[in-house]
C-alpha positions as CSV (number, residue, x, y, z in Angstrom):
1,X,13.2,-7.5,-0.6
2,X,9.8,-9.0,-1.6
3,X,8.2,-8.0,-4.9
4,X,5.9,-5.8,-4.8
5,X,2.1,-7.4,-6.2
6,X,-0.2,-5.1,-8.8
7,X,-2.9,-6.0,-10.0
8,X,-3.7,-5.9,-13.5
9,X,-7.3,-4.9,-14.6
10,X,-7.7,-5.0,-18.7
11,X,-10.3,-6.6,-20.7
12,X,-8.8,-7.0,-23.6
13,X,-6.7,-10.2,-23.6
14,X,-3.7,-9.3,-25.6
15,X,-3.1,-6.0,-23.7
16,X,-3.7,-7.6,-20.4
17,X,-0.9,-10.5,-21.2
18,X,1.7,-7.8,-22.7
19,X,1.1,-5.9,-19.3
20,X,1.8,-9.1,-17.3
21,X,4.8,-9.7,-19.1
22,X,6.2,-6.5,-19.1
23,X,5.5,-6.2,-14.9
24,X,7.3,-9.7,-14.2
25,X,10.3,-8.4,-16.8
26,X,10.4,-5.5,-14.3
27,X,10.9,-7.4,-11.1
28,X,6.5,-7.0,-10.1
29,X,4.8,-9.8,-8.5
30,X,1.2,-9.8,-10.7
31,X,-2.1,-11.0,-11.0
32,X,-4.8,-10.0,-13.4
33,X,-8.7,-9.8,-13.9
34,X,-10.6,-9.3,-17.1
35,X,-13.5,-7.2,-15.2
36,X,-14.2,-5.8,-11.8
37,X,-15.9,-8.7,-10.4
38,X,-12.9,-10.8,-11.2
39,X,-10.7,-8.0,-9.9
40,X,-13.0,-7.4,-6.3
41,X,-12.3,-11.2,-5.4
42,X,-8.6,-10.8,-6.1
43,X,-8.7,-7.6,-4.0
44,X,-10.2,-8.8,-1.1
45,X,-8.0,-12.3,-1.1
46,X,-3.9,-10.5,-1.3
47,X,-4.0,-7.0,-1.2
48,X,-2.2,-5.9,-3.9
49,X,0.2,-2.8,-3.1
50,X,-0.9,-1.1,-6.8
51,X,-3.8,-1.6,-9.3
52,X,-3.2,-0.9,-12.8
53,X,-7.1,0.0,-13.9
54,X,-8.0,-0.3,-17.4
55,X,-10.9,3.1,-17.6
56,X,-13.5,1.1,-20.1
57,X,-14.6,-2.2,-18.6
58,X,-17.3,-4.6,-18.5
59,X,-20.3,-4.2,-16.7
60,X,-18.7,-2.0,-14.3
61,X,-16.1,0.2,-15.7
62,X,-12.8,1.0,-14.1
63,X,-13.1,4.9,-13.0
64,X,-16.3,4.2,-11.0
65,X,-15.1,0.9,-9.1
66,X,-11.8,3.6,-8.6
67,X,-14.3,5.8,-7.1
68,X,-16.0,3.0,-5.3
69,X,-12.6,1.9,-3.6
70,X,-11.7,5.4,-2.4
71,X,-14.4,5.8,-0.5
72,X,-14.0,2.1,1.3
73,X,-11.8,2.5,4.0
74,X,-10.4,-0.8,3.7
75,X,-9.1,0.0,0.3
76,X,-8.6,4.2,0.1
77,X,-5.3,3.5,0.5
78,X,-4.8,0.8,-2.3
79,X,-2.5,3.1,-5.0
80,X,-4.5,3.4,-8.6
81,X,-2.9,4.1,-11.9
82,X,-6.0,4.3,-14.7
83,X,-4.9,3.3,-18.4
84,X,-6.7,4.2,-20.9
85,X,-7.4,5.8,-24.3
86,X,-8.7,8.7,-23.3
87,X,-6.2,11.8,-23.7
88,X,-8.7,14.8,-23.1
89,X,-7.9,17.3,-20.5
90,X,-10.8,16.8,-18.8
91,X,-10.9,12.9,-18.6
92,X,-7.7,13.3,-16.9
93,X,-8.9,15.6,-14.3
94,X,-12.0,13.2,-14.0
95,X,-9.7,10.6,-12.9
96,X,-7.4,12.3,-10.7
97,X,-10.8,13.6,-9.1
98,X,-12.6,10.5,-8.1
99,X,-8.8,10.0,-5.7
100,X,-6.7,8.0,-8.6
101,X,-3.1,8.2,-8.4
102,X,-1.8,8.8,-11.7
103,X,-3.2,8.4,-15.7
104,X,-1.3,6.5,-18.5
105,X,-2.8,7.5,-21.8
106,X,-2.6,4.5,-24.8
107,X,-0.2,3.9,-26.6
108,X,2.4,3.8,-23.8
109,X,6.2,2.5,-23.7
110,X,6.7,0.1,-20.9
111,X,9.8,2.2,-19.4
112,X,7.4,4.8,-18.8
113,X,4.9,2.6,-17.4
114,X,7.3,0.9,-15.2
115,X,8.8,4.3,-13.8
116,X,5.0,5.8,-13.4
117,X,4.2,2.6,-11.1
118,X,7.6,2.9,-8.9
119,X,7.2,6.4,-9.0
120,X,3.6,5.9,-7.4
121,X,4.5,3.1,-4.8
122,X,6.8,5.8,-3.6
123,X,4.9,8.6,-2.8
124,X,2.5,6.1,-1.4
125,X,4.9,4.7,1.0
126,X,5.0,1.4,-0.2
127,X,8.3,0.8,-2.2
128,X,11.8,2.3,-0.8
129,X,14.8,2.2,-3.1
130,X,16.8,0.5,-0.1
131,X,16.0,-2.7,1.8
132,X,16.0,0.0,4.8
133,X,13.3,2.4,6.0
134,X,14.7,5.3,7.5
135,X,12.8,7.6,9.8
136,X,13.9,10.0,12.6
137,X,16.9,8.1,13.7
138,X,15.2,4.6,13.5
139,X,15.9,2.2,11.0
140,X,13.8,-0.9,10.0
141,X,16.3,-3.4,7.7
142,X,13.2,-5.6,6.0
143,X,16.1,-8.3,4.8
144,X,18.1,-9.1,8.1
145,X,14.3,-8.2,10.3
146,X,16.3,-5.7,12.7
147,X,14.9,-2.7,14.4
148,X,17.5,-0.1,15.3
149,X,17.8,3.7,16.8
150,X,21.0,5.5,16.6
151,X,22.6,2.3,15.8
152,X,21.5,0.8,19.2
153,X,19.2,-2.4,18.3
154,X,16.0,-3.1,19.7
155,X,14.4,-6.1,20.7
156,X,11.0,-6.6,19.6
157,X,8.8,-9.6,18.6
158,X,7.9,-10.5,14.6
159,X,4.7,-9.1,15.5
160,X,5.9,-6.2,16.8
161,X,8.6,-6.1,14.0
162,X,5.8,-6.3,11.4
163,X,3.6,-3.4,13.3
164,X,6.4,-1.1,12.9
165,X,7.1,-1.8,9.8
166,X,3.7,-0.7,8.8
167,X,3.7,2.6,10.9
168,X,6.8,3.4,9.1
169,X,5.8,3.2,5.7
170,X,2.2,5.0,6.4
171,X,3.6,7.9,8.8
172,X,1.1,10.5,10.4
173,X,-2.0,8.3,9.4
174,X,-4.5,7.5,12.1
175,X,-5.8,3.2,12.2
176,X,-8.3,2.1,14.3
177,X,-7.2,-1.5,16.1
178,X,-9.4,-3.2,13.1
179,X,-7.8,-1.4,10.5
180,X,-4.1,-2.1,12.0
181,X,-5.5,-5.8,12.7
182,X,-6.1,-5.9,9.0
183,X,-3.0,-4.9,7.6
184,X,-0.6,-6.5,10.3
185,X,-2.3,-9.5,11.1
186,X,-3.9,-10.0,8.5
187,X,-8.2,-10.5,7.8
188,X,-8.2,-14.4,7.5
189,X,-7.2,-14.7,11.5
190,X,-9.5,-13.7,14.0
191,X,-7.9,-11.4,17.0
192,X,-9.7,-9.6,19.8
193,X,-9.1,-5.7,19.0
194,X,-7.2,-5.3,22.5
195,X,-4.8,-7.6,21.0
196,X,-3.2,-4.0,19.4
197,X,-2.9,-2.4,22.3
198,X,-1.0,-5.5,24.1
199,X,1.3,-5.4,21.3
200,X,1.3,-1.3,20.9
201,X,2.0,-0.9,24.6
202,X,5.3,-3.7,24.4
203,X,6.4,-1.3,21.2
204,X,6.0,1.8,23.1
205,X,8.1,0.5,26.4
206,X,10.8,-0.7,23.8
207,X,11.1,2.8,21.9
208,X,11.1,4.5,25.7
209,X,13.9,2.9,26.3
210,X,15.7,5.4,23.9
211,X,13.2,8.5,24.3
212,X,10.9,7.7,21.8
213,X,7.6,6.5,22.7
214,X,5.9,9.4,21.7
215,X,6.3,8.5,18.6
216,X,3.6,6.3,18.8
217,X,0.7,8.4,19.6
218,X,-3.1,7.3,20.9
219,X,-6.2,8.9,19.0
220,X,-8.9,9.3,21.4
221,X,-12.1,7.4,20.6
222,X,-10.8,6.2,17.2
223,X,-7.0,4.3,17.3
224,X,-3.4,5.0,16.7
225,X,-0.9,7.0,14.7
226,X,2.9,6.8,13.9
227,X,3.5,10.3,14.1
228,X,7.2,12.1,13.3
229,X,8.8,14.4,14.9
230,X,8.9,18.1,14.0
């Protein structure tokens, strides 16, 4: 399985490097910023799956560009764990307000760090404990790129593969085409938006093939949603 990529915002140097280290000890891809403008750029070029977000920073501090980011669509969904000092009640609340994720309160021992950020990428979708996502009778194996229901496999294209893939792991979510265009194809190539529904409609004549095209559901006027059965 591919490791999982957070990004590491901390101003202070020392801290910053003794976070690295103790995220690559644990198995996590990272890359680091000493400030927000360091940290947008980083952003916006590999889409990190978690940002570890020092709360006092330069310039621009961490809780406002967390409340910044979860009010941009294309990065609501990025996960945000704030680290910081602070330890009042009602800095915590502050944070979990403006739409972070979690709070880690200085001095910290890297177990707990480590579980906090797992425990996060969970709930978020992002991280599974098995190379397989499970859902409904489907299962996606992200090591041998197969695509299965009730044990039956199906035949679908990488694209197609990697579309799935991404309904999967953000069930009952509505994406416009740009959005899904974004996150599957990724923002450097340019497609035509009615490139998604080519690829949506293959997806959906696959999964008919075993009674589950509904699965894949059309939102009028705005895009599409991988939606579960009840």
């Amino acid at each position: 399985m591919s490791k999982f990529n957070i990004l590491v915002v901390e101003d202070e140097d020392a801290i910053r490097e003794m976070l690295t280290m103790v995220l690559q000890q644990a198995d996590f891809a990272v890359q680091s910023a000493p400030d927000v403008k360091q940290a947008q750029k980083i952003l916006e070029e590999s889409s990190p799956d978690l940002l570890l977000l020092d709360w006092m920073l330069p310039v621009t501090s961490g809780v406002e560009w967390a409340r910044r980011l979860k009010n941009n669509p294309d990065h609501r969904d990025v996960p945000i764990i704030l680290l910081t000092a602070r330890g009042e009640e009602e800095d915590k609340v502050k944070g979990l307000e403006i739409g972070a994720d979690d709070y880690v309160t200085k001095p910290f021992s890297p177990k707990e760090l480590v579980a906090r950020i797992r425990a996060v990428l969970r709930r978020s979708g992002r991280m599974h404990d098995l190379a397989q996502i499970v859902l409904d009778g489907l299962v996606l194996d992200t090591e041998q790129h197969r695509l299965s229901i009730d044990g039956r496999q199906l035949t679908v294209s990488p694209t197609e593969f990697r579309l799935m893939q991404f309904f999967m792991t953000h069930p009952d979510k509505v994406y416009s085409r740009s959005q899904l265009l974004d996150q599957v194809w990724g923002r450097s190539i340019y497609i035509e938006e009615r490139t998604v529904d080519v690829h949506i409609r293959r997806l959906r004549k696959v999964l008919a093939e075993h009674g589950r095209e509904d699965l894949v559901q059309t939102v009028r006027g705005f895009g599409y949603r991988f939606s579960m059965r009840e």
